[in-house]
C-alpha positions as CSV (number, residue, x, y, z in Angstrom):
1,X,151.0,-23.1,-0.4
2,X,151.7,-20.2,-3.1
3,X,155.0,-18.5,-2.2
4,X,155.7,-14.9,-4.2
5,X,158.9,-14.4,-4.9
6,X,160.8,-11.1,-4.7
7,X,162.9,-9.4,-7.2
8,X,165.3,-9.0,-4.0
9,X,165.0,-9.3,-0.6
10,X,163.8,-6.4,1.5
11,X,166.6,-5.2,4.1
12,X,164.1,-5.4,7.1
13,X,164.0,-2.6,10.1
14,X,163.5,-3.6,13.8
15,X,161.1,-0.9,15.2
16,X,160.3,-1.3,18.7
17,X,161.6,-3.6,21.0
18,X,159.5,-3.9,24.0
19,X,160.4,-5.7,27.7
20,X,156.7,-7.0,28.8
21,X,157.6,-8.7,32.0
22,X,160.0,-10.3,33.8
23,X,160.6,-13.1,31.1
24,X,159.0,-12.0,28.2
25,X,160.7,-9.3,25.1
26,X,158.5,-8.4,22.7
27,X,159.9,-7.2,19.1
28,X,158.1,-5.5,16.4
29,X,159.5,-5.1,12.4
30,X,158.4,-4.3,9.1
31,X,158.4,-7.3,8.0
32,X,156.6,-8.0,4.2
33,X,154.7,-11.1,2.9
34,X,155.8,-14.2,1.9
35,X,159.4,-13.4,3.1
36,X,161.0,-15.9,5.4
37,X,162.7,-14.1,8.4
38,X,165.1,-15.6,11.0
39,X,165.2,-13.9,14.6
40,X,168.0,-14.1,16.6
41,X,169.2,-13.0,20.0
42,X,172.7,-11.7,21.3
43,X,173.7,-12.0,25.2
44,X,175.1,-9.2,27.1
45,X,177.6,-7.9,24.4
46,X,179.0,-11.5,23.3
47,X,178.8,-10.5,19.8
48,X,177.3,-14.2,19.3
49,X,173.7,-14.0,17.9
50,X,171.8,-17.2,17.5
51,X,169.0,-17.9,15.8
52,X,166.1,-18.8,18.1
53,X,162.7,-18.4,15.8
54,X,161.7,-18.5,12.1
55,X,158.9,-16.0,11.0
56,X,156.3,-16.0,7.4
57,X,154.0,-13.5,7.3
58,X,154.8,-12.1,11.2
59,X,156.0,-8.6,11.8
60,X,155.9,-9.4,15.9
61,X,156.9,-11.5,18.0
62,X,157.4,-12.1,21.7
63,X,160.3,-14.1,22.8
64,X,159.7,-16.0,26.4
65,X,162.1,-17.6,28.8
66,X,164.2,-14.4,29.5
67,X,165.6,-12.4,31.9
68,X,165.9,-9.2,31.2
69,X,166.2,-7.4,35.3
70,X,169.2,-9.5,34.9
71,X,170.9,-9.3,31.2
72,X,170.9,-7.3,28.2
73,X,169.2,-8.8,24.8
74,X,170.0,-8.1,21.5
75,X,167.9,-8.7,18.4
76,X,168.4,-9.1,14.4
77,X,166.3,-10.3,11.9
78,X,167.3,-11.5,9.2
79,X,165.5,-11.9,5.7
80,X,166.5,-15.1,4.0
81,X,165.8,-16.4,0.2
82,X,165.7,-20.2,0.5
83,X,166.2,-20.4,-2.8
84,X,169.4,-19.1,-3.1
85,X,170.4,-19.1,0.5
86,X,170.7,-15.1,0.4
87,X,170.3,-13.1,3.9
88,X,170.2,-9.3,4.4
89,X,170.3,-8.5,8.4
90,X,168.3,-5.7,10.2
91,X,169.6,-3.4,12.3
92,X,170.4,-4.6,15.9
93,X,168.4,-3.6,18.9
94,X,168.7,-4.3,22.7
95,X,166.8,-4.4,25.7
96,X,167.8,-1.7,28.8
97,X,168.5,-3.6,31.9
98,X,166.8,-1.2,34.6
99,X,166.9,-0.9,38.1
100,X,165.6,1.2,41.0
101,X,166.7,2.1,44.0
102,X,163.9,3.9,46.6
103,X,166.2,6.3,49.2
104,X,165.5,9.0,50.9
105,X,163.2,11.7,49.7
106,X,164.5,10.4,46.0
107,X,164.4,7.7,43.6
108,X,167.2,7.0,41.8
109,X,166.9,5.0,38.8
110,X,169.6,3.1,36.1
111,X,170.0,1.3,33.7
112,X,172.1,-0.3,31.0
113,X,171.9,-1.4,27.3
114,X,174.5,-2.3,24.4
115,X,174.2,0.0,21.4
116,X,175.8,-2.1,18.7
117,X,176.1,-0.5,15.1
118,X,173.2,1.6,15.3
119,X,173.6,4.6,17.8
120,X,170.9,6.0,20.6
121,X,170.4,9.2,19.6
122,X,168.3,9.7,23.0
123,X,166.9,8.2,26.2
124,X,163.6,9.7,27.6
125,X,162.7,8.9,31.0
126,X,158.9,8.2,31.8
127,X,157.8,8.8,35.5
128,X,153.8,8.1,36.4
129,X,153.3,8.7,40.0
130,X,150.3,6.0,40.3
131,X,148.1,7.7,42.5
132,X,147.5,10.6,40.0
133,X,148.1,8.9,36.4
134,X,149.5,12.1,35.4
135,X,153.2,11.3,33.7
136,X,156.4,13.4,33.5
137,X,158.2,13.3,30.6
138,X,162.1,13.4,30.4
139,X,163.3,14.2,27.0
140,X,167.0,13.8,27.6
141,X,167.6,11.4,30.3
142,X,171.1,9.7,31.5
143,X,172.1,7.1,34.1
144,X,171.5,7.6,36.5
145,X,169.0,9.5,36.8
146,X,167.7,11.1,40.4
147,X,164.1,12.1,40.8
148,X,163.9,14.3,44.0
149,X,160.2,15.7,42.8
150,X,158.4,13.1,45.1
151,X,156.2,12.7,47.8
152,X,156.5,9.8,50.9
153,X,153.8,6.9,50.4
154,X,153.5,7.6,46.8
155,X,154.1,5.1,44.7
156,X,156.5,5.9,41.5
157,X,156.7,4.2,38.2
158,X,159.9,4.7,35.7
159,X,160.4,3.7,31.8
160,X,163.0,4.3,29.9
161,X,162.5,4.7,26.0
162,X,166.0,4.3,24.0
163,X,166.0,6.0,20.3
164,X,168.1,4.7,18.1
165,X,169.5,7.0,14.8
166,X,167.2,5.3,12.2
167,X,164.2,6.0,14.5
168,X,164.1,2.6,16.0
169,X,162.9,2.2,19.6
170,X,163.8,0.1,22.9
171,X,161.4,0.6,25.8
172,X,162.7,-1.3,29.2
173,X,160.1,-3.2,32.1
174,X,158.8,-0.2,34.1
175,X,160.3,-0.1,37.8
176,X,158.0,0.5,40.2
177,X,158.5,1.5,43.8
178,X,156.6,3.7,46.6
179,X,159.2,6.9,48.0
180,X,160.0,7.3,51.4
181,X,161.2,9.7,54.1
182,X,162.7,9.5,57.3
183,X,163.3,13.5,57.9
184,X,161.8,13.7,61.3
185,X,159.1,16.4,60.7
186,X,159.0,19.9,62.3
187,X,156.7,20.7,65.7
188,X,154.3,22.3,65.2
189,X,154.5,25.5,66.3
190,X,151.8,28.1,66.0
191,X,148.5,27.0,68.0
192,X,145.5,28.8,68.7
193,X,142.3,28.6,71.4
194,X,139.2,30.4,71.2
195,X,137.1,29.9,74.3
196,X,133.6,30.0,73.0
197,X,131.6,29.8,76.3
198,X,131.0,26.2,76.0
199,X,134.7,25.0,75.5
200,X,137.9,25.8,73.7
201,X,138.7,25.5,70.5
202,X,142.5,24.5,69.7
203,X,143.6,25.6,66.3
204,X,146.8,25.0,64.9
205,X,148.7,25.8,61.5
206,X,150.5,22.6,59.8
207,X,154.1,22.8,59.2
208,X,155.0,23.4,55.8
209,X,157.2,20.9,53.7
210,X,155.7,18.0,55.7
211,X,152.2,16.3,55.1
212,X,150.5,15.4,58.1
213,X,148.6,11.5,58.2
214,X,147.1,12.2,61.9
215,X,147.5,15.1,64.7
216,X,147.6,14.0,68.2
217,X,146.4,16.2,70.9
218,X,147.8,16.6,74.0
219,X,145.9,18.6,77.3
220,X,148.3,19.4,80.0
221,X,145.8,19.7,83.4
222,X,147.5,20.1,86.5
223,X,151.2,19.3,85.6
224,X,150.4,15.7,83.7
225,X,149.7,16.0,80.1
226,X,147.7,13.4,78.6
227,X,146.3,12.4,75.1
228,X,143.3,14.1,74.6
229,X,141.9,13.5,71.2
230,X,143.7,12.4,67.6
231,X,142.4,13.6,64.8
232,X,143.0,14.3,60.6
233,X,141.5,17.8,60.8
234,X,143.7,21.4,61.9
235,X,141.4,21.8,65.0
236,X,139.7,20.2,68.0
237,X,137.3,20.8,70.5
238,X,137.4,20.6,73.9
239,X,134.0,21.1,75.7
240,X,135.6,19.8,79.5
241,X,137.5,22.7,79.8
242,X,136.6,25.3,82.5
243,X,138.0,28.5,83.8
244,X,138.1,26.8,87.0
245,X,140.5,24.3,86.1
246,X,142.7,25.5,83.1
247,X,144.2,23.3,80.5
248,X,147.0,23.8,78.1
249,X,147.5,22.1,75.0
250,X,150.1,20.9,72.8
251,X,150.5,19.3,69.3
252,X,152.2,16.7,67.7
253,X,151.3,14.6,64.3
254,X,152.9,11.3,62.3
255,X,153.8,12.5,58.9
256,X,152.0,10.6,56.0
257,X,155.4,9.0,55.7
258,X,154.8,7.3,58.9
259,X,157.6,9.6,60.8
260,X,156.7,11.1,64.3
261,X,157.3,14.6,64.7
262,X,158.0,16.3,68.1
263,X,156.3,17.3,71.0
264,X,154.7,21.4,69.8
265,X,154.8,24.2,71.4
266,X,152.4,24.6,75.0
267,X,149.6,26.4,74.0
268,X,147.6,28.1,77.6
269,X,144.3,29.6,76.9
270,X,144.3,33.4,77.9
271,X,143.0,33.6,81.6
272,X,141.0,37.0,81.8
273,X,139.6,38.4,85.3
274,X,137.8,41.6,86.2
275,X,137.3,43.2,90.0
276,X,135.5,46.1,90.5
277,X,137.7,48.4,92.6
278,X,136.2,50.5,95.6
279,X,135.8,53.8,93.1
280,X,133.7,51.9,90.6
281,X,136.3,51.7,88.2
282,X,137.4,47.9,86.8
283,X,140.3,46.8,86.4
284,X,141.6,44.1,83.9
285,X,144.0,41.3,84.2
286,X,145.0,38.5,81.4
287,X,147.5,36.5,81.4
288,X,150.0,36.8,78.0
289,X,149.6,34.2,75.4
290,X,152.6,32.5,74.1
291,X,151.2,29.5,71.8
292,X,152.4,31.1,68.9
293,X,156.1,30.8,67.6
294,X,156.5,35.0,67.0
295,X,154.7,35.8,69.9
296,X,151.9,38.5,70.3
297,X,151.4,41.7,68.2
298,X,148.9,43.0,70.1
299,X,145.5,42.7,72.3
300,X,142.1,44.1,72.1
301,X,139.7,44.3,74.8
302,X,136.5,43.8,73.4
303,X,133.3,45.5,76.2
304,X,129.7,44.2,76.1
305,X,126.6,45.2,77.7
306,X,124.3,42.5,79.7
307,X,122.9,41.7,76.8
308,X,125.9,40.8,74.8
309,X,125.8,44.2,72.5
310,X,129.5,45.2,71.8
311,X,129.9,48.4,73.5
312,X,133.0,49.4,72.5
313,X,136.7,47.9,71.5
314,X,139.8,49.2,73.3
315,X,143.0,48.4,72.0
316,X,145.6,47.5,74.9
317,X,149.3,47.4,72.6
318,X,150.4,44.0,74.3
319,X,149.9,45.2,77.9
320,X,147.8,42.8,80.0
321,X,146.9,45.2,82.8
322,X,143.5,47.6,81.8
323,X,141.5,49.7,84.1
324,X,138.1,50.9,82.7
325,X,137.3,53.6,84.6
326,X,135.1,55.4,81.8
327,X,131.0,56.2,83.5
328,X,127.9,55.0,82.2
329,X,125.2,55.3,83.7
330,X,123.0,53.4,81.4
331,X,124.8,50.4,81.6
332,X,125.7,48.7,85.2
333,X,127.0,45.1,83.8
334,X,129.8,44.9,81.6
335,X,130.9,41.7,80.1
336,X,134.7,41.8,79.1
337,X,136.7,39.3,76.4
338,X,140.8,39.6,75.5
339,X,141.4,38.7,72.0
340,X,145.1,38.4,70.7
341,X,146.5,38.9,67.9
342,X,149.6,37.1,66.2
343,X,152.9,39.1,65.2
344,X,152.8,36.6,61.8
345,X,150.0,36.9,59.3
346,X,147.2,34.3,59.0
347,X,146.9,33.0,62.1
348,X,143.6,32.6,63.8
349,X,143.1,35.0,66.8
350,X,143.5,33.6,70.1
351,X,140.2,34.8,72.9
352,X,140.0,34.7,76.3
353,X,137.2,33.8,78.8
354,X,134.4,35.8,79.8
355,X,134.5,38.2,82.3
356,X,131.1,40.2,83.9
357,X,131.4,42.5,86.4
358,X,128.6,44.3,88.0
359,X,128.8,47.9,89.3
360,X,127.5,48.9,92.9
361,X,125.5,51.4,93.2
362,X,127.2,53.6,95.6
363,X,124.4,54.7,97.6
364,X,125.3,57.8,99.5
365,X,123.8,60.5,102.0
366,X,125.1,63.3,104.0
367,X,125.0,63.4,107.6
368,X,123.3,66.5,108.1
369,X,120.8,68.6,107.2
370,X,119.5,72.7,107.7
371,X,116.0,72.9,106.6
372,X,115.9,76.3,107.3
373,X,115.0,77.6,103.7
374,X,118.3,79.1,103.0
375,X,118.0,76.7,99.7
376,X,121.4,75.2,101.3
377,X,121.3,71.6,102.1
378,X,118.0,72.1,103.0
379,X,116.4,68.5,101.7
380,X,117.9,65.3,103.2
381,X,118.4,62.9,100.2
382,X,119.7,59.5,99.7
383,X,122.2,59.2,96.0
384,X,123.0,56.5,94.2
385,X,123.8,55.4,90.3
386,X,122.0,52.6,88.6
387,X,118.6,52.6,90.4
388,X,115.2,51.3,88.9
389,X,113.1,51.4,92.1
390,X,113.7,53.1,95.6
391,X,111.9,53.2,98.3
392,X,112.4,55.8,101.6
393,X,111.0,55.7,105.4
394,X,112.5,58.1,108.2
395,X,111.4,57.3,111.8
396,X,112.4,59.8,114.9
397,X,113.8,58.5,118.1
398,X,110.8,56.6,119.1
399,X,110.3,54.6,115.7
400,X,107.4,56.9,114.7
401,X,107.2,57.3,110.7
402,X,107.9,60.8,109.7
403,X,108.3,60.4,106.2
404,X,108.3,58.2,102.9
405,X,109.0,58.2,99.5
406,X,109.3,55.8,96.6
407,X,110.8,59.3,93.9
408,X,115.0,59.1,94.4
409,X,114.7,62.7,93.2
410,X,112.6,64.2,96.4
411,X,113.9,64.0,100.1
412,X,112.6,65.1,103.2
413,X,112.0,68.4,104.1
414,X,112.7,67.9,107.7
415,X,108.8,68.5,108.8
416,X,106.2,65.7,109.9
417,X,102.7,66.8,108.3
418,X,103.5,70.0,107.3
419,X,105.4,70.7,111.2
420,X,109.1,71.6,111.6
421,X,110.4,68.8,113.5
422,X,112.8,69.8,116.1
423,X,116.7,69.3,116.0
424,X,117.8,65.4,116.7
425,X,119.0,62.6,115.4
426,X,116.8,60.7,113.1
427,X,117.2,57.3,111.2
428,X,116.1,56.1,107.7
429,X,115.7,52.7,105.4
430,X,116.1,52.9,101.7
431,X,115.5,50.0,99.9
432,X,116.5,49.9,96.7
433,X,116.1,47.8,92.8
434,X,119.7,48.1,90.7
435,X,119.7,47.7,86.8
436,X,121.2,44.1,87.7
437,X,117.8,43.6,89.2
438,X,119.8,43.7,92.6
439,X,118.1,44.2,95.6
440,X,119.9,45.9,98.7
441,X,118.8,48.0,101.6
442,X,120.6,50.9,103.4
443,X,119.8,52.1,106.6
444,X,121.4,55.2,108.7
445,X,120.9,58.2,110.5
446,X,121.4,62.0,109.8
447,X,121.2,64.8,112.3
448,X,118.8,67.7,111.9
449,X,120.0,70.9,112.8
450,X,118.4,74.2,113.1
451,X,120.8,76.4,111.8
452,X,119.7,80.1,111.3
């Protein structure tokens, strides 16, 4: 083997120093051809280096049979002339003994090193969360350093790069460990239902600062509240649910960091009913929501024709008492629905039930009559709203048929065939077709008077 020989020897520079594993340092130097190069290794600030490898023509080298989670290393190399027995020594590195500590809602991670005659000018910190890849740089770490920027179930890696003054660098093993959390999470506390005609939907609004795994639904039916559904999504369907037999509902969720939050607020569907009072007029009653934290801004009443056209939208403030006593005598069935609407923004409205209500027709006659031609209550007539078809027979006092009519608009004259009839008591049977396609019949009796 050809040797070169040098002028002088080279005053060689440790680079990098790299901890690989849990055994294994790896160094790196600039080291030049044909040179002869002794490593050696210090322990934990002993000042005592000993050599442990000789290197030709090798600027790396890994060193096995450490451990480094449990000791600092220190390395030299040293150039050496065999032929004169001359050394010149590198500058001394050393490996950071790191360690991690997983608490909670932080990581907290330290370390130590030895700096010997060359000083660390700086100690960045490198954080990878390993679910994204997507690394945080510190540029001016110290120990110990606490990293509250993390998320439960996430896994966290940390490496800590030590510059040295001439440039020279010591990277430590990365620690590794996944963050926890044991802050009970907050109920949840705004829910919504919408009653869509074939069930209610629940919808509810997650509560911030806390990352749900899996919502757990609760319906409360007569007094015993059971588990309903569970579920990753922010709403659920229930398409049991009647107006017959009510449900509430309430909401509570594990957190992704496996803690169990507490029992949400009652959520109770709005209960909307509609009776038709003896004047025709209808009157409302809902019962008040309260499945939302801030409670109700306001309601609207939202009215509908039999064939679900909106009609008109009536705001009602946040009473829950309405009477409709507005007249329409196009429309007889009116369908009725109570949405509310949340004091805080972004919430999704809350709706009630269906209610239909039918108007009567209110058939009415007088009593009496005068067809004397006065052109005062002269024409016997039967009155009513909301008629499609009528039909009219008056008998006198011995069941004979004096008169019929299928027109609402003409009544009887008093006269059989042209003939006056004579004063009396006589009866009558309307029968009678509403817009609901109702059919009803009315019978009575007015008195005929001959009044001059």
């Amino acid at each position: 083997t050809t040797v070169n020989g040098q002028p002088s020897l080279p005053t060689p520079t440790i680079t990098e120093l790299r901890v690989i594993d849990n055994s294994r340092i790896r160094i790196a130097f600039d080291g030049q051809p044909d040179i002869q190069y002794r490593v050696e290794i210090g322990l934990n600030n002993s000042g005592t280096f000993q050599q442990i490898k000789t290197l030709i023509n090798a600027n790396v080298d890994t060193i096995g049979n450490l451990r480094p989670d449990d000791n600092v290393y220190c390395f030299r190399v040293k150039a050496f002339d065999p032929c004169s027995n001359q050394t010149v020594t590198s500058n001394t590195i050393c490996s950071a003994n790191a360690d991690l500590e997983i608490l909670n809602n932080e990581n907290r991670i330290s370390w130590t090193t030895l700096t010997g005659p060359t000083a660390i000018v700086a100690e960045r910190l490198l954080i990878t969360p390993t679910n994204s890849g997507t690394s945080v740089t510190v540029a001016n770490a110290s120990s110990p350093y606490t990293d509250t920027n993390v998320t439960c179930g996430t896994e966290y890696c940390y490496e800590i790069t030590m510059v040295y003054s001439n440039g020279s660098e010591s990277i430590s093993l990365p620690k590794c460990g996944v963050a926890i959390s044991t802050d009970t999470p907050d109920r949840i506390t705004n829910v919504s239902t919408v009653n869509t005609g074939t069930g209610m939907e629940i919808r509810w609004v997650p509560e911030p600062g806390f990352t749900p795994d899996e919502y757990s639904v609760f319906k409360i039916l007569g007094g015993d509240e059971d588990l309903f559904r569970t579920t990753r999504a922010t709403q659920a369907m229930d398409s049991l649910y009647t107006v017959e037999n009510p449900s509430c509902y309430r909401i509570s969720y594990t957190d992704v960091c496996g803690n169990e939050s507490p029992s949400g607020r009652q959520a109770c569907p709005i209960m909307l009913t509609a009776m038709l009072a003896s004047n025709n007029d209808i009157v409302l009653n809902s019962t008040s929501y309260r499945g939302w934290q801030n409670g109700v801004a306001d309601y609207l009443i939202y009215k509908y024709d039999q064939d679900g056209e909106l009609l008109v939208t009536i705001p009602a403030g946040t009473d829950t008492t309405y009477t409709d006593a507005s007249l329409d005598l196009n429309n007889q069935v009116y369908i009725y629905q109570v949405t509310a609407i949340a004091s805080d923004a972004g919430l999704v409205q809350s709706v009630s039930n269906r209610a239909e209500v039918i108007k009567n027709p209110n058939l009415f006659y007088p009593t009496s009559f005068t067809p004397n031609g006065d052109a005062l209550n002269d024409i016997f007539n039967v009155y009513g709203q909301y008629i499609t078809a009528f039909e009219m027979d008056i008998f006198n006092r011995w069941g004979e048929l004096m008169y019929t009519t299928t027109d609402l608009t003409r009544g009887w004259d008093g006269s059989f065939n042209g003939t006056p009839m004579p004063e009396g008591t006589y009866t009558f049977v309307a029968r009678i077709t509403d817009l609901a396609g109702r059919n009803f019949k009315k019978s009575g009796s007015v008195l005929l008077l001959k009044k001059e």
